[in-house]
FITIKE-39485 format. One record per atom (N, C-alpha, C): atom name; residue in one letter; x, y, z; residue number from 1. Coordinates in Angstrom, 3 decimals. Example, Ala and Ser with C-alpha at 12.3 -4.5 7.8 and 13.67 -1.06 7.14 Angstrom:
REM residues 2
+-------+--------+----------+----------+----------+-----+
: atome : residu :     east :    north :       up : num :
+-------+--------+----------+----------+----------+-----+
:     N :      a :   13.190 :   -5.690 :    7.800 :   1 :
:    CA :      a :   12.300 :   -4.500 :    7.800 :   1 :
:     C :      a :   13.200 :   -3.300 :    7.800 :   1 :
:     N :      s :   12.850 :   -2.250 :    7.080 :   2 :
:    CA :      s :   13.670 :   -1.060 :    7.140 :   2 :
:     C :      s :   12.900 :    0.030 :    7.870 :   2 :
+-------+--------+----------+----------+----------+-----+
This chain:
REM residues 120
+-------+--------+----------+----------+----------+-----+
: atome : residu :     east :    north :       up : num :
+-------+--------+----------+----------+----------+-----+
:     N :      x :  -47.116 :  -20.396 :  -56.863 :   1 :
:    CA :      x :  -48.205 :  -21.004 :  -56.138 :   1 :
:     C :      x :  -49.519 :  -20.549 :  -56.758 :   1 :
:     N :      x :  -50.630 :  -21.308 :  -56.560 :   2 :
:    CA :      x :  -51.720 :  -21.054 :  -57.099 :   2 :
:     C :      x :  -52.737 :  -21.307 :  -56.164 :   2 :
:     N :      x :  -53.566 :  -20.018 :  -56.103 :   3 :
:    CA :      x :  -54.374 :  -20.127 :  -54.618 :   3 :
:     C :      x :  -56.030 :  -19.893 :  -54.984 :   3 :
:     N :      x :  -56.715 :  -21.051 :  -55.329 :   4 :
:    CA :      x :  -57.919 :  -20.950 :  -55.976 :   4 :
:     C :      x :  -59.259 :  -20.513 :  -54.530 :   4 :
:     N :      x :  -59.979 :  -20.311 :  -54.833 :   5 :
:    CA :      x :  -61.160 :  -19.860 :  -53.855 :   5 :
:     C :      x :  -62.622 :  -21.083 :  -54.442 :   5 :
:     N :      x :  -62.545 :  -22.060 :  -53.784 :   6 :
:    CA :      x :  -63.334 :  -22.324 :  -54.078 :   6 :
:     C :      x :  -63.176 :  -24.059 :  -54.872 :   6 :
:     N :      x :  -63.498 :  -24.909 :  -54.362 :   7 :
:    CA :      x :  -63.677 :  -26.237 :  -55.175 :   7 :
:     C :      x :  -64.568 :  -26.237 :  -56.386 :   7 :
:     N :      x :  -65.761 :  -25.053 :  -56.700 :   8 :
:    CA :      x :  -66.721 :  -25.127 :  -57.103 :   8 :
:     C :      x :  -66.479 :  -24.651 :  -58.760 :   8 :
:     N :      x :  -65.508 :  -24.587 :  -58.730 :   9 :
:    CA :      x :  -65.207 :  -24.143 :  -60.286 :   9 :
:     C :      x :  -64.343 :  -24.384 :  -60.970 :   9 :
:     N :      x :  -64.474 :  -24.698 :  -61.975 :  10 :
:    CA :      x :  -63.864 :  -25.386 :  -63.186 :  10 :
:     C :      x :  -62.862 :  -24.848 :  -63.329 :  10 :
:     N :      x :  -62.352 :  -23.425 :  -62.661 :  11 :
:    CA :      x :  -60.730 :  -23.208 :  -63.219 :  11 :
:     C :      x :  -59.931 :  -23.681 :  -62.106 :  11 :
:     N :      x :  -60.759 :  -23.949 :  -60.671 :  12 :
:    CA :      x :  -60.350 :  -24.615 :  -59.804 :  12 :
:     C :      x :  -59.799 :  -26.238 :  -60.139 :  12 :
:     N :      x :  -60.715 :  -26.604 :  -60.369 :  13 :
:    CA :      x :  -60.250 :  -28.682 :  -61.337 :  13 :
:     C :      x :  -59.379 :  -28.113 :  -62.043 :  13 :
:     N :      x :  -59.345 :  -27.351 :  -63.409 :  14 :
:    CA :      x :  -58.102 :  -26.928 :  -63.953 :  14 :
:     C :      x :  -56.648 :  -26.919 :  -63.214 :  14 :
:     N :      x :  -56.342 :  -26.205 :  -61.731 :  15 :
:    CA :      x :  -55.434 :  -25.818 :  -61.415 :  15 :
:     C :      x :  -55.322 :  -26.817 :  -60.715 :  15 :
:     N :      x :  -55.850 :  -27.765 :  -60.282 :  16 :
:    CA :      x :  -55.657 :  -28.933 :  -59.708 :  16 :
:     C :      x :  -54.866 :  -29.938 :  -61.067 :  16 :
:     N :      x :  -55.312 :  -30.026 :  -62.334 :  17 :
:    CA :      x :  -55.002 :  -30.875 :  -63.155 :  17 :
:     C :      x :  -53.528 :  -30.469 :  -63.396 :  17 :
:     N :      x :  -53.117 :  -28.958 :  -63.353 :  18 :
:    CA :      x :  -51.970 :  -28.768 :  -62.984 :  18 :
:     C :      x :  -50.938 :  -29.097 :  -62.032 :  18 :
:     N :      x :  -51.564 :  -28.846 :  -61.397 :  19 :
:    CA :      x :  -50.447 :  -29.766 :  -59.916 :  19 :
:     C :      x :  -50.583 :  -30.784 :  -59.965 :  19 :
:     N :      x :  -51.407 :  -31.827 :  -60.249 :  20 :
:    CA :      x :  -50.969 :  -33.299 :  -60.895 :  20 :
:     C :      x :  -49.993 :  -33.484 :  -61.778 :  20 :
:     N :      x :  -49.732 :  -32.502 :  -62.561 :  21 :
:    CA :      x :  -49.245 :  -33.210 :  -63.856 :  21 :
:     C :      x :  -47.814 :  -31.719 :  -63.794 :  21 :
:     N :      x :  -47.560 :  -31.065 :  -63.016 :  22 :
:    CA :      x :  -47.112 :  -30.003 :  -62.744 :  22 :
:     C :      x :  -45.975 :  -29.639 :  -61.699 :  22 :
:     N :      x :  -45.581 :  -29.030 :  -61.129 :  23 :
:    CA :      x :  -45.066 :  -28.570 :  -59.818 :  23 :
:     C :      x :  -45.101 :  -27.425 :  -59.297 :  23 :
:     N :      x :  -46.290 :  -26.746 :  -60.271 :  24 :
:    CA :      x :  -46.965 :  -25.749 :  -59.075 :  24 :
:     C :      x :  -47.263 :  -25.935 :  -57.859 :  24 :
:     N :      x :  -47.389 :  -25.841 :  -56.739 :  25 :
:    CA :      x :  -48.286 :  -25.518 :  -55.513 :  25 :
:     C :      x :  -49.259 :  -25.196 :  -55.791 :  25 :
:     N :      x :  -50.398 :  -25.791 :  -55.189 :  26 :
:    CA :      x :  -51.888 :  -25.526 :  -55.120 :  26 :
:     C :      x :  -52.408 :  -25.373 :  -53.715 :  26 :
:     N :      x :  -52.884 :  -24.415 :  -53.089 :  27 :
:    CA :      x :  -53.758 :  -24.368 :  -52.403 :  27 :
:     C :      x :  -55.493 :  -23.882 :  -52.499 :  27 :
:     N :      x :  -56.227 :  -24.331 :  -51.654 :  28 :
:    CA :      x :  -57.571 :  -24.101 :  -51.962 :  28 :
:     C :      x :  -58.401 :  -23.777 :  -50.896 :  28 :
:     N :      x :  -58.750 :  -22.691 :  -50.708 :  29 :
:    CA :      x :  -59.603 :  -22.001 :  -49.853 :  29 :
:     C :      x :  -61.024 :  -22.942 :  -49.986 :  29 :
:     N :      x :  -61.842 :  -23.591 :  -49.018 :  30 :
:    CA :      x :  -62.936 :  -23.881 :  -49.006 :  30 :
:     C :      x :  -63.836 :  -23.010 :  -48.592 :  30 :
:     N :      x :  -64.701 :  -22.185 :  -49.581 :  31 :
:    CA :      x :  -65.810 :  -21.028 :  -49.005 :  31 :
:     C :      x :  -67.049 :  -22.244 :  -48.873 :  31 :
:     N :      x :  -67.172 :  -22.980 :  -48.683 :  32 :
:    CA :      x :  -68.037 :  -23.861 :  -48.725 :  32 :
:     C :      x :  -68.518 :  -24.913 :  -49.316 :  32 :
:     N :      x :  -68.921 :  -25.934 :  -48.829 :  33 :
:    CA :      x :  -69.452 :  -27.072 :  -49.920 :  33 :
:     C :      x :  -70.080 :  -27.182 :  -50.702 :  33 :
:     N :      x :  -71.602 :  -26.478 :  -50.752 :  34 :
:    CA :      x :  -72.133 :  -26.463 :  -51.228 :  34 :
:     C :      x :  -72.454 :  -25.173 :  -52.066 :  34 :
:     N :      x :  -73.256 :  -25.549 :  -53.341 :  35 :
:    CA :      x :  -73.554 :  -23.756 :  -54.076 :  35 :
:     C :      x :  -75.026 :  -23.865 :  -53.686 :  35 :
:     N :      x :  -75.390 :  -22.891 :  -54.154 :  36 :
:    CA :      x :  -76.931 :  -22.117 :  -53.702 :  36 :
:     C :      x :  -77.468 :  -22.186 :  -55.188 :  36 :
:     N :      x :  -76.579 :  -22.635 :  -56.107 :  37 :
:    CA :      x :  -77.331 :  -22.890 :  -57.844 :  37 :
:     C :      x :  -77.975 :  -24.148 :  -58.084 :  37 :
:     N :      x :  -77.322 :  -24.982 :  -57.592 :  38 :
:    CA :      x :  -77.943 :  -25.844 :  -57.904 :  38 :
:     C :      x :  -78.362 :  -27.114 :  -57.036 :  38 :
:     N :      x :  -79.343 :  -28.327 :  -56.985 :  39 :
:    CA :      x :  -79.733 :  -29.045 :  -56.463 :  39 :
:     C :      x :  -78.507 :  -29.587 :  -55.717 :  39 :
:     N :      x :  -78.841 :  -30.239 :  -54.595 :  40 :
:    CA :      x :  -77.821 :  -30.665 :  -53.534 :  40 :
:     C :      x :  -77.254 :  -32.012 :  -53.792 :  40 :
:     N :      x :  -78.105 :  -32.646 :  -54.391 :  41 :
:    CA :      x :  -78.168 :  -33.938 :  -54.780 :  41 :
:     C :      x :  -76.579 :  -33.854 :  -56.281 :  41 :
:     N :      x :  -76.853 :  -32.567 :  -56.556 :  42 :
:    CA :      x :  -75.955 :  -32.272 :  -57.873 :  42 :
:     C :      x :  -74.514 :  -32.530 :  -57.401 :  42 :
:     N :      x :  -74.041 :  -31.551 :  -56.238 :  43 :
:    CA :      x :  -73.103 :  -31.558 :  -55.739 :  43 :
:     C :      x :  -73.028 :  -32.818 :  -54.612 :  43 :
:     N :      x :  -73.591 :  -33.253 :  -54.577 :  44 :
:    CA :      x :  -73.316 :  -34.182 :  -53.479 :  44 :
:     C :      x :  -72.320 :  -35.101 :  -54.426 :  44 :
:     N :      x :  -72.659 :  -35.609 :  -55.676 :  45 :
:    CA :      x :  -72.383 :  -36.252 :  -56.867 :  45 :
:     C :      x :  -70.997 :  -35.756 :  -56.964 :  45 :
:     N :      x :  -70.667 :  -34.447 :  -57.207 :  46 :
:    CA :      x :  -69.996 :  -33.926 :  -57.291 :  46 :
:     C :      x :  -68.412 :  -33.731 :  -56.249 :  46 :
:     N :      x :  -69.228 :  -33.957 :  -55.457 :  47 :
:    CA :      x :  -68.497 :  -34.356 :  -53.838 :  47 :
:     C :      x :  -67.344 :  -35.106 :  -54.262 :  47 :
:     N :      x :  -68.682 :  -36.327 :  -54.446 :  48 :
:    CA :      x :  -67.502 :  -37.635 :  -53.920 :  48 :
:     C :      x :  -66.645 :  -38.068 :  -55.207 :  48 :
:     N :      x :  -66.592 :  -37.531 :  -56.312 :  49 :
:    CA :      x :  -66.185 :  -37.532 :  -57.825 :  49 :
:     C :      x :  -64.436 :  -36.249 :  -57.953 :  49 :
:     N :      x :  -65.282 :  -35.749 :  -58.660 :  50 :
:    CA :      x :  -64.411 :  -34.454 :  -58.874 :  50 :
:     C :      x :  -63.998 :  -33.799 :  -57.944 :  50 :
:     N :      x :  -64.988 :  -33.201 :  -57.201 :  51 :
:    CA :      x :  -64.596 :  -32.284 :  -56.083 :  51 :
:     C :      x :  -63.684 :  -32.968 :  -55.022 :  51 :
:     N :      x :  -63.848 :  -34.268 :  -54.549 :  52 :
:    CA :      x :  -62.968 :  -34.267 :  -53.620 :  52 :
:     C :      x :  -61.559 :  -35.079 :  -54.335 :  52 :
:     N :      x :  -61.317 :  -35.259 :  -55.512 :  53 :
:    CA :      x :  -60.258 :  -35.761 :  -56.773 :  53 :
:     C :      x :  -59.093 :  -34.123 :  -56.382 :  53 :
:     N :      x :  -60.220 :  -32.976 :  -56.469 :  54 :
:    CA :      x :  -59.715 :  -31.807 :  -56.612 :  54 :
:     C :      x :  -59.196 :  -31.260 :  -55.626 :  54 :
:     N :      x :  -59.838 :  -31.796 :  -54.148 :  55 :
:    CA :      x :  -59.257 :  -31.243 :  -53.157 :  55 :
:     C :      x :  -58.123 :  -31.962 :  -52.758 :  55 :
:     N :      x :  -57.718 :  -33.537 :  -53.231 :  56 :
:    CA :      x :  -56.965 :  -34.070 :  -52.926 :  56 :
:     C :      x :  -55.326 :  -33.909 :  -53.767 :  56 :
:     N :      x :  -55.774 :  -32.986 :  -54.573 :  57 :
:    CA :      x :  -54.496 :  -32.309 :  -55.387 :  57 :
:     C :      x :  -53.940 :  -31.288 :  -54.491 :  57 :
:     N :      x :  -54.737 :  -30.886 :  -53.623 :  58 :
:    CA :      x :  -54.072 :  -29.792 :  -53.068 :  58 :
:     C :      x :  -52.918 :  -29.543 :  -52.160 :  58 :
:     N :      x :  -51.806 :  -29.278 :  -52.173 :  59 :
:    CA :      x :  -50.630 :  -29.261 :  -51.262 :  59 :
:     C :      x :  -51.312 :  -28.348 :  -49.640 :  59 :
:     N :      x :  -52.355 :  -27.497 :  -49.873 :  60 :
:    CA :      x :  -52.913 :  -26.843 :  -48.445 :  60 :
:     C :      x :  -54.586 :  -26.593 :  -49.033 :  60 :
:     N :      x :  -55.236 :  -26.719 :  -47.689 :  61 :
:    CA :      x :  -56.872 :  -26.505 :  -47.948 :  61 :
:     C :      x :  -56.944 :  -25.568 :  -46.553 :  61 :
:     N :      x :  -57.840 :  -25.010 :  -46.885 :  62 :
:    CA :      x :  -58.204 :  -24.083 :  -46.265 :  62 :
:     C :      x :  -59.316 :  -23.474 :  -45.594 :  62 :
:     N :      x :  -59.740 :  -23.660 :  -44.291 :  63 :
:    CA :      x :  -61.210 :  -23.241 :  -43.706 :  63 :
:     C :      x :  -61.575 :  -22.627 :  -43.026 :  63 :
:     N :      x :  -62.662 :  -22.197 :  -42.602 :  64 :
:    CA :      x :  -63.254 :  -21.339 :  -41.593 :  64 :
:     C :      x :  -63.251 :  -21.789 :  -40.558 :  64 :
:     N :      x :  -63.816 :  -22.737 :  -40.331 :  65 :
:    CA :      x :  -64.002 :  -23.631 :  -38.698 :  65 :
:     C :      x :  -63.728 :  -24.761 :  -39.002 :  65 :
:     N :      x :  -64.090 :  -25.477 :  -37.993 :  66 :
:    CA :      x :  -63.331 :  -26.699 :  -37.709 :  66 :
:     C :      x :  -64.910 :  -27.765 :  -38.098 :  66 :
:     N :      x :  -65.825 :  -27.167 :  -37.801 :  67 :
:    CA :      x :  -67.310 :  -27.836 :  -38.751 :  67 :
:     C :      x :  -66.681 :  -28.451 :  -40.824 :  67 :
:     N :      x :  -66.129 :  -27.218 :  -40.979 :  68 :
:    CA :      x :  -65.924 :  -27.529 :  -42.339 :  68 :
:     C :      x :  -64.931 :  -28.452 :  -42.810 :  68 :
:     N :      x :  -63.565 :  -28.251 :  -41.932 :  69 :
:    CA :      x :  -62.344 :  -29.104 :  -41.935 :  69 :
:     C :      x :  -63.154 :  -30.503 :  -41.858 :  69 :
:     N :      x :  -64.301 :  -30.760 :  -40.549 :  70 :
:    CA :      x :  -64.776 :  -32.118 :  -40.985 :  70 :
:     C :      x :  -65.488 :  -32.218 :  -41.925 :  70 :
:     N :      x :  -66.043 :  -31.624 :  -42.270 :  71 :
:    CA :      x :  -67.002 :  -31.761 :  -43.248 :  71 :
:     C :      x :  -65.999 :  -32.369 :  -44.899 :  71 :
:     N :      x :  -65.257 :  -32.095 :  -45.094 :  72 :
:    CA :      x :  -64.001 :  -31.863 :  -45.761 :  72 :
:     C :      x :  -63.329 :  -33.770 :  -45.986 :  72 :
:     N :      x :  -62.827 :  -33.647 :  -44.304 :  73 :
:    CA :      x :  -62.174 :  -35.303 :  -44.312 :  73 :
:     C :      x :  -63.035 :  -36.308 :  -44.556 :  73 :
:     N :      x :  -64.358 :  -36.304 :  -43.847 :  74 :
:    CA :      x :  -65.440 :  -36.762 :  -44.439 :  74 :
:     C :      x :  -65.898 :  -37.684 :  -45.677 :  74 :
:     N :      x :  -65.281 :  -36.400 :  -46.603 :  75 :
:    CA :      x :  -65.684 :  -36.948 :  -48.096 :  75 :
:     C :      x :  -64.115 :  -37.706 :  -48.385 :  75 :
:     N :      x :  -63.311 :  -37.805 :  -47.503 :  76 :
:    CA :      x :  -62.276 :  -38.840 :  -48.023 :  76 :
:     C :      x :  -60.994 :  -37.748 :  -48.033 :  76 :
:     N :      x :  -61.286 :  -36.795 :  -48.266 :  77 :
:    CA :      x :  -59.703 :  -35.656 :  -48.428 :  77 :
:     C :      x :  -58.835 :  -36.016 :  -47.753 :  77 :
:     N :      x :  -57.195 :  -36.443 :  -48.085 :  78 :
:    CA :      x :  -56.334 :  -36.659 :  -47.563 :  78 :
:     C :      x :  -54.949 :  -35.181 :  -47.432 :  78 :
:     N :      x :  -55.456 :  -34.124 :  -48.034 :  79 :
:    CA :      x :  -54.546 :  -32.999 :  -48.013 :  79 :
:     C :      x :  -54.770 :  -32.233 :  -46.837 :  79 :
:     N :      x :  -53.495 :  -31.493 :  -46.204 :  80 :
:    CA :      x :  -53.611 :  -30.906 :  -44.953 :  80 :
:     C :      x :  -54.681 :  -30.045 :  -45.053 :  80 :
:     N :      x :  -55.017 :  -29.617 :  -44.249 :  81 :
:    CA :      x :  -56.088 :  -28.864 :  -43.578 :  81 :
:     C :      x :  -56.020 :  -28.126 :  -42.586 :  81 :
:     N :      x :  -55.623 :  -26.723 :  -43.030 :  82 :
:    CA :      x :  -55.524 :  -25.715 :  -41.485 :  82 :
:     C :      x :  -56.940 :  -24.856 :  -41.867 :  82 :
:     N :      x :  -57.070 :  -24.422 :  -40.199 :  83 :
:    CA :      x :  -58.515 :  -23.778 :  -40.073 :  83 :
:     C :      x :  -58.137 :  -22.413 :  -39.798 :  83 :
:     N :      x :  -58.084 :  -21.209 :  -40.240 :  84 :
:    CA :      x :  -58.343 :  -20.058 :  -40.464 :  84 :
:     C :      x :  -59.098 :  -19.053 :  -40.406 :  84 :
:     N :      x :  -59.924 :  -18.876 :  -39.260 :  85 :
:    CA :      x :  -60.686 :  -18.170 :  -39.029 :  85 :
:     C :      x :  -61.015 :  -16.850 :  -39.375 :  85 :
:     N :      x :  -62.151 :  -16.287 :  -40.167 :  86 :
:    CA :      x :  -62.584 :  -14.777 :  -40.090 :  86 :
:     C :      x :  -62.391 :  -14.130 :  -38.744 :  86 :
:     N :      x :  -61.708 :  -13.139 :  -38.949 :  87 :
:    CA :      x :  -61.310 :  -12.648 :  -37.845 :  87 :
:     C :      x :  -62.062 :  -11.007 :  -37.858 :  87 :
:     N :      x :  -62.452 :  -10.556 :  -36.556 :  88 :
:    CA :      x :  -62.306 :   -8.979 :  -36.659 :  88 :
:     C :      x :  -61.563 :   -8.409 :  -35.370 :  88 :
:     N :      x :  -60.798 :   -7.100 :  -35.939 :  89 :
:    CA :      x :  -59.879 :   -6.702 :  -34.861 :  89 :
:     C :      x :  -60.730 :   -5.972 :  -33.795 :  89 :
:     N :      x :  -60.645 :   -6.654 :  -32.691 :  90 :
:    CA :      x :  -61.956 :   -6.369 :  -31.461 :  90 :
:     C :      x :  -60.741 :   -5.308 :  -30.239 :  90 :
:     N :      x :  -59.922 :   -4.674 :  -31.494 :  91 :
:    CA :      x :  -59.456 :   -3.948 :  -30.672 :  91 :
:     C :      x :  -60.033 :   -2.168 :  -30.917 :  91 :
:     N :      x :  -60.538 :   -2.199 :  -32.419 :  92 :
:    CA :      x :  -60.641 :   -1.387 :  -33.366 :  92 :
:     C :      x :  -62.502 :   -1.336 :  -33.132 :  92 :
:     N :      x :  -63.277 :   -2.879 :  -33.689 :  93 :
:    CA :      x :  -64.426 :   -2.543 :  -33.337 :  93 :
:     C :      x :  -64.961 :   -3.219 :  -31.918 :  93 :
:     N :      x :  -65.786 :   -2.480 :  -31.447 :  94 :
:    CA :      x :  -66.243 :   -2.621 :  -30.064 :  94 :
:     C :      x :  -67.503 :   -2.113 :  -30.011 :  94 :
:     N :      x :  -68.007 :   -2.586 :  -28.643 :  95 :
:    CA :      x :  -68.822 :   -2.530 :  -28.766 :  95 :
:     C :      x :  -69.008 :   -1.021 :  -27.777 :  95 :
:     N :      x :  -68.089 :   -0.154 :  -27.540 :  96 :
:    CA :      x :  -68.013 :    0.965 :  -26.646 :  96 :
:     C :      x :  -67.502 :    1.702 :  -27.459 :  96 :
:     N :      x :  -67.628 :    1.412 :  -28.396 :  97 :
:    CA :      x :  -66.596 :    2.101 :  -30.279 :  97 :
:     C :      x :  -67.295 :    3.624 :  -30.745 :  97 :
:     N :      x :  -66.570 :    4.089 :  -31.711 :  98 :
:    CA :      x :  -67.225 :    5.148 :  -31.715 :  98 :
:     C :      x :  -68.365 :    5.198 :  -32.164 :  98 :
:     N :      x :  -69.614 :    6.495 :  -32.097 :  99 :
:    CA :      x :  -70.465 :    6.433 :  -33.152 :  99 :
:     C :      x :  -70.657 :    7.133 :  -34.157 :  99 :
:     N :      x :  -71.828 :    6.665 :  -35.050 : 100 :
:    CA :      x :  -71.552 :    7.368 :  -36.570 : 100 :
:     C :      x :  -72.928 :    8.015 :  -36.351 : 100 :
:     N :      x :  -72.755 :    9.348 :  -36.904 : 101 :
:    CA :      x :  -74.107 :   10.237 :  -37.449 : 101 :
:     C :      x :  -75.278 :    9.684 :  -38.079 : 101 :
:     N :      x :  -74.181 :    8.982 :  -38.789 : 102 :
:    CA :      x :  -74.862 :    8.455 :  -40.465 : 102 :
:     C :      x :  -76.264 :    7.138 :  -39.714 : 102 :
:     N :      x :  -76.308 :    6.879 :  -38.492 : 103 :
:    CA :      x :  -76.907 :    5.468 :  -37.872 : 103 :
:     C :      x :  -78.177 :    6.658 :  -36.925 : 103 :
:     N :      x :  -78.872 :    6.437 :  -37.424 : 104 :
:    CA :      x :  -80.177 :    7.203 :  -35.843 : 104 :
:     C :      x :  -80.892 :    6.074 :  -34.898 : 104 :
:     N :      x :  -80.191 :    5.120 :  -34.544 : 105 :
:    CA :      x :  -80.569 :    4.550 :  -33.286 : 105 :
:     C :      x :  -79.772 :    4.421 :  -32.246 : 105 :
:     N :      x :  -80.728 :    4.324 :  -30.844 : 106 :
:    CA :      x :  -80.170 :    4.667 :  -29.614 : 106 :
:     C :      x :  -79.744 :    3.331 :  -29.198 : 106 :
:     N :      x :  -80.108 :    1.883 :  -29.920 : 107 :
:    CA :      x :  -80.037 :    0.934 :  -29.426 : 107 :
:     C :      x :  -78.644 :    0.417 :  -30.594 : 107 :
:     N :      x :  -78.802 :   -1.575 :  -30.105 : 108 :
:    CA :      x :  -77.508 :   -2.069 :  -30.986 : 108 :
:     C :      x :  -78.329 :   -1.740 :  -32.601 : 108 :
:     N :      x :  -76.846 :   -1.730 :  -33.457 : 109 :
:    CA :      x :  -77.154 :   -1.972 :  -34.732 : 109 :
:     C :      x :  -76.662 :   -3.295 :  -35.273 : 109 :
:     N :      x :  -77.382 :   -3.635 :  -36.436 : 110 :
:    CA :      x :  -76.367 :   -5.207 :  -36.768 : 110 :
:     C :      x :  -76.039 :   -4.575 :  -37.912 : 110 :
:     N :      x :  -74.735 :   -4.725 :  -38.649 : 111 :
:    CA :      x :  -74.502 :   -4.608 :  -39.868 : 111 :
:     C :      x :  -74.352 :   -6.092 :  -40.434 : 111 :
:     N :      x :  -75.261 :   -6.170 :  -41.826 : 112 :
:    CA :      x :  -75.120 :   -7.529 :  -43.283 : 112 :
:     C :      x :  -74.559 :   -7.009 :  -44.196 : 112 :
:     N :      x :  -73.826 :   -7.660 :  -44.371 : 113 :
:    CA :      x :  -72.953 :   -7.398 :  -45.797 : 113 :
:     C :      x :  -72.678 :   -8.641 :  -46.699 : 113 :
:     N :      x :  -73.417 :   -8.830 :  -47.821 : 114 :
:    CA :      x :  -73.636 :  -10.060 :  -48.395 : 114 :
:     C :      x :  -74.917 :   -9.954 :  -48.961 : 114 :
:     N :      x :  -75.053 :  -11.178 :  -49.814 : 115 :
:    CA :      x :  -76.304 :  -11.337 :  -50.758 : 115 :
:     C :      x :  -77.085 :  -11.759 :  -50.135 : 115 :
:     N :      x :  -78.761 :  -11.178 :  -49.882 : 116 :
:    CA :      x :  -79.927 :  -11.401 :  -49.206 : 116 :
:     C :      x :  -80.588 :  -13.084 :  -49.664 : 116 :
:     N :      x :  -79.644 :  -14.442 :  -49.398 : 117 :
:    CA :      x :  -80.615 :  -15.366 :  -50.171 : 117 :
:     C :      x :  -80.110 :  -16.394 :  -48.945 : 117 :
:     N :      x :  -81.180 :  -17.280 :  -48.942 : 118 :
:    CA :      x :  -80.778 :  -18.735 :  -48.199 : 118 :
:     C :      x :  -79.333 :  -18.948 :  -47.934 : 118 :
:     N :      x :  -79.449 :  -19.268 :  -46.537 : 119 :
:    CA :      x :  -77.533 :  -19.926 :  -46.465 : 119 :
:     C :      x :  -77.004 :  -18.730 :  -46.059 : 119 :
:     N :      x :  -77.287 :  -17.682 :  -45.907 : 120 :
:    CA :      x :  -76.703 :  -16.240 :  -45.475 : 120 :
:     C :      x :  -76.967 :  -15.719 :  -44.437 : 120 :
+-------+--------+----------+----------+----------+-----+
C-alpha cells in the first residue's frame, strides 16, 4: 500500500500514476486543499485538472472533518472518503491536569505548535 500525505505533490500524482497503471493500493491523506505558496487561482486550476485526476486514483482519501470531505466531492471526487479526526486523549490532557514549573501563569495557557503564517 502506498499512503501519500497530501494531493499537493508531485510524488503524490506519481503514486497515483501507479495505481492506474498498477495494483498497488493508494491512499491519500488530505492535509488540505490549498498551499500557502502559491496563488489560489493556481490551485484552483489545479483542482479541477490533476489534483482531483489524483484523488480519483485513490482506493481511500482521507480527512479531518467533514467541511473537507465536502470540500473534496465538490470538485467531482468519486473515491471513498472517511473522516478521521485529530484526536487528543482528554483522558490524559485536562483541563484539571497536572502542572508544569516550566509555565509561570496562574491563569489558562494555550499551547501553538506549527508555523506562525496565514491559515494557522
Amino acid at each position: 500500500m502506498i499512503h501519500a500525505h497530501s494531493h499537493l505533490y508531485f510524488a503524490t500524482n506519481l503514486a497515483a500514476l501507479k495505481r492506474r497503471v498498477g495494483d498497488i493500493p493508494l491512499a491519500i491523506t488530505n492535509d488540505g486543499l490549498f498551499s500557502q505558496n502559491a496563488p489560489e487561482w493556481v490551485f484552483d486550476l489545479y483542482l479541477r485538472t490533476v489534483g482531483r485526476w489524483t484523488f480519483n486514483q485513490a482506493d481511500q482519501i482521507f480527512c479531518y472533518t467533514d467541511e473537507d470531505k465536502r470540500r473534496v466531492r465538490e470538485l467531482g471526487v468519486r473515491s471513498p472518503i472517511t473522516v478521521v479526526s485529530n484526536g487528543i486523549d482528554t483522558e490524559r490532557f485536562t483541563p484539571e491536569g497536572s502542572t508544569s514549573e516550566l509555565i509561570e501563569s496562574d491563569g489558562p495557557v494555550v499551547l501553538f505548535v506549527g508555523r506562525l503564517v496565514e491559515g494557522k
